[in-house]
C-alpha positions in Angstrom: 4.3 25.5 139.9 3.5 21.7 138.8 -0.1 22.9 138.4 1.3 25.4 135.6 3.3 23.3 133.8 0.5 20.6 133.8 -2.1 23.5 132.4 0.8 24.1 129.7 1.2 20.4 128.9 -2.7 20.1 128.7 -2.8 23.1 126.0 0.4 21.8 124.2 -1.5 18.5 124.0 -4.1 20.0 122.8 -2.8 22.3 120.0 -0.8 18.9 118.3 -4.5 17.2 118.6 -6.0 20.0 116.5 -3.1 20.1 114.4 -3.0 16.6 113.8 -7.0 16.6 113.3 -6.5 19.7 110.4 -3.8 17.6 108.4 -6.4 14.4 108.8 -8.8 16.7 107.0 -6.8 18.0 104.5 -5.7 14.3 103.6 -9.6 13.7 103.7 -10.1 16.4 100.9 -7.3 15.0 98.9 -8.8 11.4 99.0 -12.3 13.5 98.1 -11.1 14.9 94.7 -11.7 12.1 93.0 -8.2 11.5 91.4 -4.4 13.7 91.1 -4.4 17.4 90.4 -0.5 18.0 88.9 1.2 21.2 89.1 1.4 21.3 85.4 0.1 20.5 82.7 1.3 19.5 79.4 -0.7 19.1 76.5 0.5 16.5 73.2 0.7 16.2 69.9 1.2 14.7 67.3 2.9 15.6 64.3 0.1 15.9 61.4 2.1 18.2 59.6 5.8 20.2 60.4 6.9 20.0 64.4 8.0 23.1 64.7 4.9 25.0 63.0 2.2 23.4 65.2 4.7 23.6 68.7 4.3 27.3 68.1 1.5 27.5 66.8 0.4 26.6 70.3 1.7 28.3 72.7 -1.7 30.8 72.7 -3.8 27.9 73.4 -1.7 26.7 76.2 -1.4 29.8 77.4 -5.0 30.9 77.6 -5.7 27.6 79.4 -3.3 28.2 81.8 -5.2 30.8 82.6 -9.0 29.4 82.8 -7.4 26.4 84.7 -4.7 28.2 87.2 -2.6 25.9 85.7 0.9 26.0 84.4 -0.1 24.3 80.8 2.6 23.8 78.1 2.4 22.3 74.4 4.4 19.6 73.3 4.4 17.9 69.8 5.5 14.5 70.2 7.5 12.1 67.6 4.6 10.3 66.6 1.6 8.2 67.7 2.9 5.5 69.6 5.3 8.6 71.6 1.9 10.3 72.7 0.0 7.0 73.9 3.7 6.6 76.0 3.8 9.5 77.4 0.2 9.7 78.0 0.3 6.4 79.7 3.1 7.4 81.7 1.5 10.5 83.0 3.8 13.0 81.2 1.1 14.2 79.2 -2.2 14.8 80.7 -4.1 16.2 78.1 -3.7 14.3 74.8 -4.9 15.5 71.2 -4.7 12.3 70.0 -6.5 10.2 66.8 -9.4 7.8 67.1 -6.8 5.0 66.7 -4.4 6.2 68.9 -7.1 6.6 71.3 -8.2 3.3 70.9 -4.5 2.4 71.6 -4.1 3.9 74.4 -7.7 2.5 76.0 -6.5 -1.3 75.2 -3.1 -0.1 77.6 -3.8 2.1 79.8 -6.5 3.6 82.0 -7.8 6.8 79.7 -10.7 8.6 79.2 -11.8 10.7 76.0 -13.7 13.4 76.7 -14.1 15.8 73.5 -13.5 15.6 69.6 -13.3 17.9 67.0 -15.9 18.9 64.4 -15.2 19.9 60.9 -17.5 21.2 59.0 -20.1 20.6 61.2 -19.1 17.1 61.1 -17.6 14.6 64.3 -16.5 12.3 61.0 -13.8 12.6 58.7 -12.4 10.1 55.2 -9.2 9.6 54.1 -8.7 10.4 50.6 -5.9 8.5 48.1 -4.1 12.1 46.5 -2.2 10.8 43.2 -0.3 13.6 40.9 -3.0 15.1 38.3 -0.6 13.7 35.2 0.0 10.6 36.8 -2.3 8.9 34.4 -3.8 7.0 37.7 -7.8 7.2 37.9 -8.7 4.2 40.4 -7.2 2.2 42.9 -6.5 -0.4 40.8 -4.2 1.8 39.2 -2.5 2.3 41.9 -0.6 -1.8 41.5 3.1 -1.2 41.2 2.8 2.2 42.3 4.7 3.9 45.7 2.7 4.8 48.5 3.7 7.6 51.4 1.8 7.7 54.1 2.4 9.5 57.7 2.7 6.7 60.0 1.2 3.0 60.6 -0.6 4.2 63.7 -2.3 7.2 61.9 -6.1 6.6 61.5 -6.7 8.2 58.2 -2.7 7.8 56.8 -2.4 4.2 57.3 -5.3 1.7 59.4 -8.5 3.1 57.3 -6.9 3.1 53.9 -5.1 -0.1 54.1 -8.1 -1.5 54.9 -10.2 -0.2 52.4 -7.6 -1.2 50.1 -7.6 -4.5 51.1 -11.2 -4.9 50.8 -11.2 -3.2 47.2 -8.8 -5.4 45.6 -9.2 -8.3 47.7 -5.9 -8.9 50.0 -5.8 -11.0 52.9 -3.9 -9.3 54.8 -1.7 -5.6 54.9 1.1 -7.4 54.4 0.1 -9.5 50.9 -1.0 -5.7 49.9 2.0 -3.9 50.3 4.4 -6.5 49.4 2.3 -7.7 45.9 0.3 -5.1 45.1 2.9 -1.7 45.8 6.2 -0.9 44.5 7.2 0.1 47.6 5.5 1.9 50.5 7.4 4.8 52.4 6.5 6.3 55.8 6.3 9.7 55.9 5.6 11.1 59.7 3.0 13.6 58.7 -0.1 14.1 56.5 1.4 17.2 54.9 4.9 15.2 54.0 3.3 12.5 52.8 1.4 15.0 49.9 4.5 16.4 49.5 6.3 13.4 48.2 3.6 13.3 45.6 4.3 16.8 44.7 8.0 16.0 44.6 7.7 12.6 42.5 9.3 10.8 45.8 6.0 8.7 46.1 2.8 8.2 43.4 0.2 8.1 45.9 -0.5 9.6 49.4 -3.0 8.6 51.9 -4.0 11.3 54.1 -7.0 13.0 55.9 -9.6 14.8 54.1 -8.3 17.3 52.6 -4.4 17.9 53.6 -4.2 20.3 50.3 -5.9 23.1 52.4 -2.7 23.0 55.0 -0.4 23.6 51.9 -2.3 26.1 49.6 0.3 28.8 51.2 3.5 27.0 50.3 1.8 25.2 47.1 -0.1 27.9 45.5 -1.2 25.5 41.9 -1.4 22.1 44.7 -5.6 21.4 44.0 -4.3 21.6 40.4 -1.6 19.3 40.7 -2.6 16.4 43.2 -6.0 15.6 42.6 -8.1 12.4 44.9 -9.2 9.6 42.8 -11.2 7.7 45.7 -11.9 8.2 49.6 -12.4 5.9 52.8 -15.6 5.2 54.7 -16.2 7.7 57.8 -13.8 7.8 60.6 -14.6 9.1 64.0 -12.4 12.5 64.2 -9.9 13.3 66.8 -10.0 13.6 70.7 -9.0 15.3 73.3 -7.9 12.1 76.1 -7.1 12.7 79.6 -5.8 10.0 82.0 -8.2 8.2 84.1 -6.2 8.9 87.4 -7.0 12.4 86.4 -8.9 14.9 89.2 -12.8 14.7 88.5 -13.4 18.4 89.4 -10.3 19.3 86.9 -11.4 17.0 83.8 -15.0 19.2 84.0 -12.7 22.7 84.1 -10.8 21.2 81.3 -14.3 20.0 79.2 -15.6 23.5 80.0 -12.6 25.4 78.8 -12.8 23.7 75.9 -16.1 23.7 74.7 -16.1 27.8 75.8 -13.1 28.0 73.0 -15.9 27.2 70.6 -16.9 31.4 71.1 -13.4 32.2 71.1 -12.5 33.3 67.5 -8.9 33.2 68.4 -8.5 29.8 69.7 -10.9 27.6 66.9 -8.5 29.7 64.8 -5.6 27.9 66.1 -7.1 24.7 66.3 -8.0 25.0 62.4 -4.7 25.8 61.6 -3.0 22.7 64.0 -5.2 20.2 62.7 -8.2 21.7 60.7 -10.7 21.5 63.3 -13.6 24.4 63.2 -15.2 23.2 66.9 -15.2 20.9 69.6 -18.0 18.6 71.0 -18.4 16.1 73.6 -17.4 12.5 73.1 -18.0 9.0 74.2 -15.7 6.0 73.8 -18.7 4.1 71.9 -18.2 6.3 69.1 -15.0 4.8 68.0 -15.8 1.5 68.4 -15.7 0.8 64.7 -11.7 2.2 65.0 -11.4 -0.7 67.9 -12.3 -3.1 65.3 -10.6 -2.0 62.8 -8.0 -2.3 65.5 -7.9 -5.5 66.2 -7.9 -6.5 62.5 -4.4 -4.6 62.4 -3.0 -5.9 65.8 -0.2 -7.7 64.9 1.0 -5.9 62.4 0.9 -2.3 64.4 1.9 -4.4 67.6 
Protein backbone atom coordinates (compact mmCIF):
# COMPACT_ATOMS: atom_id res chain seq x y z
CA UNK A 1 0.00 0.00 0.00
CA UNK A 2 2.80 2.77 0.81
CA UNK A 3 4.52 1.68 -2.37
CA UNK A 4 1.15 2.78 -4.30
CA UNK A 5 0.68 5.83 -2.92
CA UNK A 6 4.41 6.68 -3.36
CA UNK A 7 4.07 5.62 -7.27
CA UNK A 8 0.92 8.06 -7.19
CA UNK A 9 2.83 10.88 -5.45
CA UNK A 10 5.75 10.34 -7.96
CA UNK A 11 3.18 10.76 -11.05
CA UNK A 12 1.24 13.66 -9.35
CA UNK A 13 4.72 15.28 -8.94
CA UNK A 14 5.34 14.77 -12.16
CA UNK A 15 2.20 15.98 -13.96
CA UNK A 16 2.49 19.72 -11.88
CA UNK A 17 6.39 19.57 -13.22
CA UNK A 18 5.06 19.30 -16.82
CA UNK A 19 2.41 21.58 -16.15
CA UNK A 20 4.48 24.13 -14.60
CA UNK A 21 7.15 23.59 -17.52
CA UNK A 22 4.09 24.24 -20.36
CA UNK A 23 3.01 27.59 -18.63
CA UNK A 24 7.04 28.55 -18.48
CA UNK A 25 6.85 28.12 -22.25
CA UNK A 26 3.91 29.89 -22.89
CA UNK A 27 5.35 32.89 -20.80
CA UNK A 28 8.49 32.23 -22.99
CA UNK A 29 6.38 32.81 -26.23
CA UNK A 30 4.80 35.89 -24.77
CA UNK A 31 8.24 37.43 -23.88
CA UNK A 32 9.17 36.23 -27.70
CA UNK A 33 6.53 38.36 -29.61
CA UNK A 34 8.33 41.22 -29.46
CA UNK A 35 5.84 43.60 -27.68
CA UNK A 36 1.63 43.46 -26.54
CA UNK A 37 -0.94 41.93 -28.78
CA UNK A 38 -4.52 43.65 -27.36
CA UNK A 39 -7.76 42.13 -27.80
CA UNK A 40 -8.94 45.10 -29.73
CA UNK A 41 -8.19 47.40 -31.66
CA UNK A 42 -9.22 50.83 -32.16
CA UNK A 43 -8.28 52.89 -34.96
CA UNK A 44 -8.30 57.20 -34.58
CA UNK A 45 -9.01 60.04 -36.12
CA UNK A 46 -9.16 63.12 -36.45
CA UNK A 47 -11.70 65.36 -37.46
CA UNK A 48 -10.55 66.88 -41.00
CA UNK A 49 -13.97 67.43 -41.90
CA UNK A 50 -17.70 66.54 -40.00
CA UNK A 51 -17.36 63.71 -37.07
CA UNK A 52 -20.08 62.03 -37.71
CA UNK A 53 -19.54 61.57 -41.64
CA UNK A 54 -16.01 60.09 -41.37
CA UNK A 55 -17.00 57.84 -37.95
CA UNK A 56 -19.31 56.10 -40.49
CA UNK A 57 -17.73 56.35 -43.08
CA UNK A 58 -15.45 53.88 -41.45
CA UNK A 59 -16.90 51.26 -40.10
CA UNK A 60 -16.05 49.09 -43.64
CA UNK A 61 -12.50 49.72 -43.17
CA UNK A 62 -12.61 48.63 -39.63
CA UNK A 63 -14.46 45.95 -40.36
CA UNK A 64 -12.58 44.38 -43.20
CA UNK A 65 -9.42 44.69 -40.95
CA UNK A 66 -10.91 42.99 -38.37
CA UNK A 67 -11.08 40.46 -40.49
CA UNK A 68 -7.43 40.22 -42.22
CA UNK A 69 -6.12 40.81 -38.52
CA UNK A 70 -8.57 38.35 -36.38
CA UNK A 71 -8.96 41.28 -34.61
CA UNK A 72 -11.95 43.10 -33.05
CA UNK A 73 -11.04 46.68 -34.81
CA UNK A 74 -13.24 49.74 -34.25
CA UNK A 75 -13.08 53.50 -35.62
CA UNK A 76 -13.04 56.35 -33.54
CA UNK A 77 -12.86 60.03 -34.58
CA UNK A 78 -11.31 61.94 -31.90
CA UNK A 79 -11.86 65.77 -30.74
CA UNK A 80 -8.89 66.88 -32.29
CA UNK A 81 -5.10 66.50 -32.61
CA UNK A 82 -3.79 66.83 -29.34
CA UNK A 83 -6.96 64.07 -28.28
CA UNK A 84 -5.38 61.43 -30.72
CA UNK A 85 -1.56 61.92 -29.60
CA UNK A 86 -3.41 61.33 -25.90
CA UNK A 87 -5.03 58.63 -26.53
CA UNK A 88 -2.37 57.17 -28.64
CA UNK A 89 0.08 57.69 -26.00
CA UNK A 90 -2.09 56.19 -23.48
CA UNK A 91 -2.65 53.02 -25.43
CA UNK A 92 -6.39 53.59 -26.19
CA UNK A 93 -5.67 53.93 -29.77
CA UNK A 94 -3.33 51.57 -31.36
CA UNK A 95 -3.51 52.50 -34.74
CA UNK A 96 -3.41 56.24 -35.36
CA UNK A 97 -4.23 58.23 -38.74
CA UNK A 98 -2.61 60.95 -37.60
CA UNK A 99 -0.80 64.30 -39.46
CA UNK A 100 2.93 64.71 -40.02
CA UNK A 101 2.81 67.18 -37.08
CA UNK A 102 0.80 65.32 -34.85
CA UNK A 103 3.09 62.60 -35.54
CA UNK A 104 5.92 64.46 -34.78
CA UNK A 105 4.07 65.33 -31.51
CA UNK A 106 3.51 62.28 -30.52
CA UNK A 107 7.42 60.99 -31.23
CA UNK A 108 8.77 64.03 -28.93
CA UNK A 109 6.20 62.24 -26.04
CA UNK A 110 5.87 59.15 -26.40
CA UNK A 111 7.29 55.88 -27.70
CA UNK A 112 5.66 55.60 -31.49
CA UNK A 113 6.39 54.35 -34.64
CA UNK A 114 5.02 55.49 -38.09
CA UNK A 115 4.88 52.96 -40.40
CA UNK A 116 2.76 54.10 -43.71
CA UNK A 117 1.50 57.41 -45.30
CA UNK A 118 -0.86 58.29 -47.78
CA UNK A 119 -0.32 59.19 -51.43
CA UNK A 120 -2.34 61.58 -53.46
CA UNK A 121 -1.98 61.83 -56.66
CA UNK A 122 0.76 59.79 -56.83
CA UNK A 123 2.38 62.13 -54.45
CA UNK A 124 3.74 61.29 -50.39
CA UNK A 125 3.55 65.43 -50.27
CA UNK A 126 0.85 67.68 -50.00
CA UNK A 127 0.56 72.21 -49.68
CA UNK A 128 -1.71 74.12 -47.96
CA UNK A 129 -3.38 76.54 -49.92
CA UNK A 130 -4.83 80.22 -48.52
CA UNK A 131 -8.81 79.90 -50.04
CA UNK A 132 -10.23 83.69 -49.99
CA UNK A 133 -13.99 84.33 -51.43
CA UNK A 134 -13.75 85.04 -55.38
CA UNK A 135 -15.29 88.82 -54.83
CA UNK A 136 -13.28 89.45 -51.93
CA UNK A 137 -11.12 91.73 -53.89
CA UNK A 138 -8.01 89.85 -52.02
CA UNK A 139 -5.25 88.67 -54.68
CA UNK A 140 -1.98 88.13 -52.34
CA UNK A 141 -1.16 87.64 -48.98
CA UNK A 142 -0.50 90.92 -48.34
CA UNK A 143 -3.96 91.50 -48.78
CA UNK A 144 -4.86 89.44 -46.55
CA UNK A 145 -3.64 92.46 -43.41
CA UNK A 146 -6.76 93.23 -41.33
CA UNK A 147 -8.47 90.38 -42.78
CA UNK A 148 -10.10 87.22 -40.46
CA UNK A 149 -8.56 83.97 -40.70
CA UNK A 150 -10.33 80.31 -39.84
CA UNK A 151 -8.38 77.63 -39.69
CA UNK A 152 -9.02 73.95 -38.27
CA UNK A 153 -6.80 73.79 -35.38
CA UNK A 154 -3.17 75.01 -34.13
CA UNK A 155 -1.97 71.47 -34.24
CA UNK A 156 -3.10 70.85 -37.90
CA UNK A 157 -0.10 70.63 -40.29
CA UNK A 158 -1.58 72.19 -43.31
CA UNK A 159 -4.49 74.47 -41.31
CA UNK A 160 -2.29 76.13 -38.90
CA UNK A 161 1.99 75.25 -38.43
CA UNK A 162 2.86 75.41 -42.42
CA UNK A 163 0.86 78.45 -43.16
CA UNK A 164 1.74 80.52 -40.26
CA UNK A 165 4.97 79.93 -41.08
CA UNK A 166 4.97 80.78 -44.49
CA UNK A 167 3.17 83.70 -43.56
CA UNK A 168 5.56 84.81 -41.25
CA UNK A 169 8.36 84.42 -43.60
CA UNK A 170 6.37 86.33 -46.43
CA UNK A 171 5.61 89.34 -44.64
CA UNK A 172 8.30 89.28 -42.28
CA UNK A 173 6.94 88.50 -38.56
CA UNK A 174 8.97 87.39 -35.76
CA UNK A 175 6.95 85.39 -34.33
CA UNK A 176 3.05 83.72 -34.77
CA UNK A 177 2.05 85.77 -32.22
CA UNK A 178 3.21 89.48 -33.78
CA UNK A 179 1.28 87.90 -37.02
CA UNK A 180 -1.88 87.27 -35.74
CA UNK A 181 -2.14 90.01 -33.30
CA UNK A 182 -0.77 92.90 -36.02
CA UNK A 183 -1.25 91.68 -39.09
CA UNK A 184 -5.15 89.81 -38.73
CA UNK A 185 -8.32 91.15 -37.71
CA UNK A 186 -8.93 88.30 -35.85
CA UNK A 187 -8.11 84.64 -36.25
CA UNK A 188 -10.91 81.95 -35.52
CA UNK A 189 -10.40 78.13 -34.95
CA UNK A 190 -12.46 76.14 -36.81
CA UNK A 191 -11.86 72.17 -35.93
CA UNK A 192 -11.88 70.98 -39.50
CA UNK A 193 -10.52 71.76 -42.95
CA UNK A 194 -13.99 71.63 -44.38
CA UNK A 195 -15.47 74.21 -41.62
CA UNK A 196 -12.81 76.40 -41.92
CA UNK A 197 -13.81 76.85 -46.08
CA UNK A 198 -17.10 77.07 -44.98
CA UNK A 199 -16.75 80.22 -42.98
CA UNK A 200 -15.43 81.69 -46.12
CA UNK A 201 -18.43 80.61 -47.89
CA UNK A 202 -20.60 81.99 -45.16
CA UNK A 203 -18.68 85.52 -44.69
CA UNK A 204 -17.87 84.23 -40.96
CA UNK A 205 -14.03 84.45 -41.86
CA UNK A 206 -12.06 86.12 -45.24
CA UNK A 207 -9.50 83.65 -45.49
CA UNK A 208 -9.10 79.89 -44.78
CA UNK A 209 -6.06 77.84 -44.54
CA UNK A 210 -6.53 74.30 -45.35
CA UNK A 211 -4.98 71.26 -47.27
CA UNK A 212 -4.77 71.08 -50.83
CA UNK A 213 -7.72 71.17 -52.08
CA UNK A 214 -10.63 70.93 -49.37
CA UNK A 215 -13.11 72.29 -52.25
CA UNK A 216 -13.17 68.62 -53.63
CA UNK A 217 -14.79 67.30 -50.04
CA UNK A 218 -17.57 70.02 -50.55
CA UNK A 219 -18.46 70.02 -54.38
CA UNK A 220 -21.63 67.77 -53.14
CA UNK A 221 -23.08 70.26 -50.60
CA UNK A 222 -21.46 73.45 -52.51
CA UNK A 223 -22.23 72.75 -56.09
CA UNK A 224 -20.82 76.72 -57.49
CA UNK A 225 -17.77 76.30 -54.42
CA UNK A 226 -14.48 76.30 -57.21
CA UNK A 227 -16.41 79.40 -58.45
CA UNK A 228 -16.82 81.04 -55.28
CA UNK A 229 -13.60 80.44 -53.10
CA UNK A 230 -10.78 80.60 -55.19
CA UNK A 231 -6.62 80.15 -53.69
CA UNK A 232 -4.53 83.10 -54.12
CA UNK A 233 -1.13 81.36 -52.90
CA UNK A 234 0.08 77.88 -51.47
CA UNK A 235 2.71 76.45 -48.88
CA UNK A 236 5.91 74.67 -49.57
CA UNK A 237 5.54 70.68 -49.51
CA UNK A 238 4.41 68.94 -46.50
CA UNK A 239 4.98 65.32 -45.79
CA UNK A 240 1.32 63.75 -45.96
CA UNK A 241 -0.33 61.75 -43.34
CA UNK A 242 0.55 58.48 -41.33
CA UNK A 243 -0.67 55.64 -40.17
CA UNK A 244 1.36 55.49 -36.27
CA UNK A 245 1.25 52.57 -34.08
CA UNK A 246 2.70 52.49 -30.53
CA UNK A 247 6.12 51.23 -30.09
CA UNK A 248 5.09 48.71 -27.27
CA UNK A 249 3.10 47.34 -30.16
CA UNK A 250 3.54 43.28 -31.14
CA UNK A 251 6.29 43.05 -34.01
CA UNK A 252 4.54 40.15 -35.78
CA UNK A 253 1.09 42.36 -35.58
CA UNK A 254 2.61 45.78 -36.85
CA UNK A 255 3.78 43.65 -40.23
CA UNK A 256 -0.07 42.14 -40.41
CA UNK A 257 -1.15 45.60 -39.98
CA UNK A 258 1.58 47.19 -42.79
CA UNK A 259 0.44 44.28 -45.03
CA UNK A 260 -3.25 44.84 -44.75
CA UNK A 261 -2.71 48.03 -45.48
CA UNK A 262 -0.66 48.20 -48.37
CA UNK A 263 -2.96 45.06 -49.87
CA UNK A 264 -6.01 47.82 -49.59
CA UNK A 265 -4.11 49.65 -52.29
CA UNK A 266 -5.94 46.57 -54.84
CA UNK A 267 -9.04 46.99 -52.97
CA UNK A 268 -11.34 49.40 -54.90
CA UNK A 269 -13.55 49.55 -52.03
CA UNK A 270 -11.31 50.54 -49.21
CA UNK A 271 -8.90 53.46 -51.26
CA UNK A 272 -12.48 54.47 -51.91
CA UNK A 273 -13.13 55.08 -48.37
CA UNK A 274 -9.84 56.40 -47.56
CA UNK A 275 -10.37 59.14 -50.50
CA UNK A 276 -13.48 60.07 -49.13
CA UNK A 277 -12.09 60.32 -45.15
CA UNK A 278 -9.22 62.18 -46.04
CA UNK A 279 -8.59 62.34 -49.83
CA UNK A 280 -5.98 59.73 -50.01
CA UNK A 281 -5.79 57.54 -53.40
CA UNK A 282 -2.96 54.89 -51.82
CA UNK A 283 -0.71 54.06 -49.13
CA UNK A 284 3.04 53.63 -49.03
CA UNK A 285 5.71 52.83 -46.60
CA UNK A 286 7.11 55.53 -44.36
CA UNK A 287 10.14 56.49 -42.38
CA UNK A 288 10.37 58.96 -39.51
CA UNK A 289 13.23 60.92 -41.56
CA UNK A 290 10.77 62.04 -43.94
CA UNK A 291 9.13 64.46 -41.60
CA UNK A 292 11.93 65.82 -40.20
CA UNK A 293 11.36 69.12 -41.84
CA UNK A 294 7.71 69.04 -39.77
CA UNK A 295 10.09 68.45 -36.55
CA UNK A 296 11.65 71.63 -37.28
CA UNK A 297 9.07 73.38 -38.06
CA UNK A 298 8.09 71.99 -34.78
CA UNK A 299 10.24 73.27 -32.63
CA UNK A 300 9.99 76.74 -34.20
CA UNK A 301 6.15 76.62 -32.92
CA UNK A 302 6.90 74.87 -29.45
CA UNK A 303 5.83 77.32 -27.16
CA UNK A 304 3.18 78.48 -28.69
CA UNK A 305 1.41 74.83 -29.52
CA UNK A 306 2.81 73.76 -26.03
Amino acid sequence: MKKLLGLVAILMLALTLAACGGNDSDDNDDADSGGDTPDKLVMGFVPSQDSENIASTVEPLADRLSEELGIDVEGKVMTNYNALVEALGADQVQIAFIPAFGYILASEQYDVNVILKSMRDGSGTYKAQYLVREDSGIDSLEDLEGKVWAFSDKGSTAGYLFPAKHLMEELDFDSASDLENDFFDSVIQVGGHDTAAEAVLEGDADVATTFDDVRDTLEDDYPSIREDLKVVDYTIDIPNDTITVPDSMDEDLVEQIREAFLAFNDDEEMIDIMNEVYNWDGIEEAEDSEYEVVRETYKEFKDLID
